[in-house]
C-alpha positions in Angstrom: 0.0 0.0 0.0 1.5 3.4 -1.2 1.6 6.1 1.7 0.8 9.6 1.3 3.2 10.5 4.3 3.7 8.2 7.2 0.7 7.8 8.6 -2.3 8.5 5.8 -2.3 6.1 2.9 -2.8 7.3 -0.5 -6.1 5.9 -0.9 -7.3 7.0 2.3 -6.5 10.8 1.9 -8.3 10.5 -2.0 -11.2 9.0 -0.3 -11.0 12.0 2.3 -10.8 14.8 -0.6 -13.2 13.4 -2.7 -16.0 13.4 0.0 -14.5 17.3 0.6 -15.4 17.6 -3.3 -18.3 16.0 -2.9 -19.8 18.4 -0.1 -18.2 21.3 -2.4 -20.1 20.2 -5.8 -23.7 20.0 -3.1 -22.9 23.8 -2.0 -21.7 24.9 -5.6 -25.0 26.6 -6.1 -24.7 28.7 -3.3 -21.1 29.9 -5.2 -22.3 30.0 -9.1 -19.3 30.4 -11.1 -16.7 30.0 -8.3 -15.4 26.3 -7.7 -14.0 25.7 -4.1 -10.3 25.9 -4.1 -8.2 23.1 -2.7 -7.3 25.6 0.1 -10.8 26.4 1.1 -12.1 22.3 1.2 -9.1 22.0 3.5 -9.9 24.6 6.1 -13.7 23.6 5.5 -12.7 19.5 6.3 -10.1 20.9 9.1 -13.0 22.6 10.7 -15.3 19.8 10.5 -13.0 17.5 12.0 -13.4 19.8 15.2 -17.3 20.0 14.8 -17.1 16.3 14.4 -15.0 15.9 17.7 -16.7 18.1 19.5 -20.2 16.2 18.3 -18.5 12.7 19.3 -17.7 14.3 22.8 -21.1 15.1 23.5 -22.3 12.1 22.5 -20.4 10.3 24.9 -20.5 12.5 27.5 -24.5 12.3 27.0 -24.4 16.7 27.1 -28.1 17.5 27.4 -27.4 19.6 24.3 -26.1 16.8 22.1 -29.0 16.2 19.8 -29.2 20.1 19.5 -25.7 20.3 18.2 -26.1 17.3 16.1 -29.8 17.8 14.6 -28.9 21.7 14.0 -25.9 21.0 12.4 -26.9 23.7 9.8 -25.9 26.4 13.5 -23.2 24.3 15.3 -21.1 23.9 12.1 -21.3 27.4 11.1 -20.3 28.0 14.5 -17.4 25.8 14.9 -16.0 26.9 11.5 -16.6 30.6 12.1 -14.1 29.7 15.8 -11.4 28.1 13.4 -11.3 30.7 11.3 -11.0 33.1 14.1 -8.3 30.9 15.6 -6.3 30.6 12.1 -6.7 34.3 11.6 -5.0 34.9 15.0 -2.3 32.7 14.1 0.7 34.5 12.4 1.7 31.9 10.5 -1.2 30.6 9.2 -2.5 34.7 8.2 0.8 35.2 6.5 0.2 31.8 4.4 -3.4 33.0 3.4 -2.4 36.3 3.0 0.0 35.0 0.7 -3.2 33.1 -1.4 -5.3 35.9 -1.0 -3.4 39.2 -0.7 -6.0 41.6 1.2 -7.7 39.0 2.9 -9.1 41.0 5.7 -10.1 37.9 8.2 -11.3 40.9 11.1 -13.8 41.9 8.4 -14.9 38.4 7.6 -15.3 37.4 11.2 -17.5 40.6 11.7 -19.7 39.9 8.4 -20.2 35.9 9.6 -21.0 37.0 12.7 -23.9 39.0 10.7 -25.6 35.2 9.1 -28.4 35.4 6.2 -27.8 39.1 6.5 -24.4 39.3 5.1 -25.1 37.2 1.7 -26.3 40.5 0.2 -22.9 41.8 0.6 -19.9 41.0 -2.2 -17.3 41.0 0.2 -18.8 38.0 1.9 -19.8 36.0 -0.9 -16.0 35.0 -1.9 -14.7 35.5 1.1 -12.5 32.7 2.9 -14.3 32.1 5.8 -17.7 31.8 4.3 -16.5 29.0 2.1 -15.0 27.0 5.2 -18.8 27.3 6.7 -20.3 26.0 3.7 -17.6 23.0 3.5 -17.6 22.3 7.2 -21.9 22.5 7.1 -22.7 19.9 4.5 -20.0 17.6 5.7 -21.6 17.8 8.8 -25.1 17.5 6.9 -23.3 14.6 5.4 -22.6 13.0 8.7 -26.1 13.7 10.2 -28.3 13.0 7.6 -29.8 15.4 8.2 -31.2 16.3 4.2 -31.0 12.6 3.6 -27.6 12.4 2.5 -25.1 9.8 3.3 -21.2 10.1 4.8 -18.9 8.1 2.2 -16.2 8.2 4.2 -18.3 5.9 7.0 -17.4 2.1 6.4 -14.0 2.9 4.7 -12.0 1.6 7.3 -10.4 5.0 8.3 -9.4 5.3 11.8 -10.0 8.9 13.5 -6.2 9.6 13.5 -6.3 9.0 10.1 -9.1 11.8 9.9 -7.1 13.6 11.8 -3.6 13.4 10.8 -5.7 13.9 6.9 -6.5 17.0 8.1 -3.1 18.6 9.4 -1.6 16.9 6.1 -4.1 18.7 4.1 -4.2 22.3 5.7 0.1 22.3 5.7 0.2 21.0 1.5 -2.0 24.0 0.8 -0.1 26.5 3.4 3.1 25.7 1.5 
């Protein structure tokens, strides 16, 4: 079996992106004429991974407010990806990388119009901005994993472990940093 570093197989990690793609092509419409870059499905699946964990948690620590999270995925993943974005913007690493990609990316501003929900989709700067494309990644994978809207998770059944997920993710966000 080929590796794609030590620890995620080659076929695991194209499993991983093409369920990311998958959830992209489902919230294309919502972006007409503006594909999801390879950078933006792997901040959206990095921020899912921590909705996911955090949804796991409460499931096992039987939180009152587990089926709330879970059921209204639609709130609790726009939350959790609008917290990593907040967290990778405070990182100076991580802002010089995407500033980098994106030259003016102004993370404040985006924070302050996702913060602002159905409101801010009349506004141009949050349409393709960064941080609204990690909620719509991080959302329907976690619509994905619900079921929610009927869909199914590919990646369940696959035989990949949770550090796999994991260590997919931190593989993923540093290739596209680079």
């Amino acid at each position: 079996m080929a590796f794609y570093s030590q620890y995620v197989s080659v076929e695991k990690m194209n499993l991983i992106k093409r369920e990311v793609t998958r959830a992209g092509q489902e919230m294309q419409s919502y972006r007409p004429g503006e594909p999801f870059t390879q950078l933006e499905m792997a901040f959206g699946y990095a921020a899912f991974m921590k909705w996911l964990a955090l949804a796991l948690q409460k499931q096992q620590n039987n939180s009152s407010d587990f089926y709330e999270f879970y059921e209204g995925c639609n709130h609790s993943a726009r939350e959790i990806a609008t917290q990593f974005m907040e967290l990778a913007y405070q990182d100076a690493g991580v802002n010089r990388a995407l500033r980098h990609h994106y030259g003016s990316l102004d993370g404040r501003n985006e924070l302050r119009l996702a913060g602002q929900g159905l409101s801010a989709s009349f506004n141009p700067e949050w349409n393709g901005s960064l941080t609204r494309a990690v909620i719509m990644i991080c959302r329907q994978l976690a619509y994905f994993y619900t079921g929610v809207l009927g869909d199914t998770f590919d990646l369940a059944g696959k035989g990949i472990s949770w550090n796999e997920l994991n260590d997919a993710s931190s593989i993923w966000l540093s290739e596209v940093l680079n």
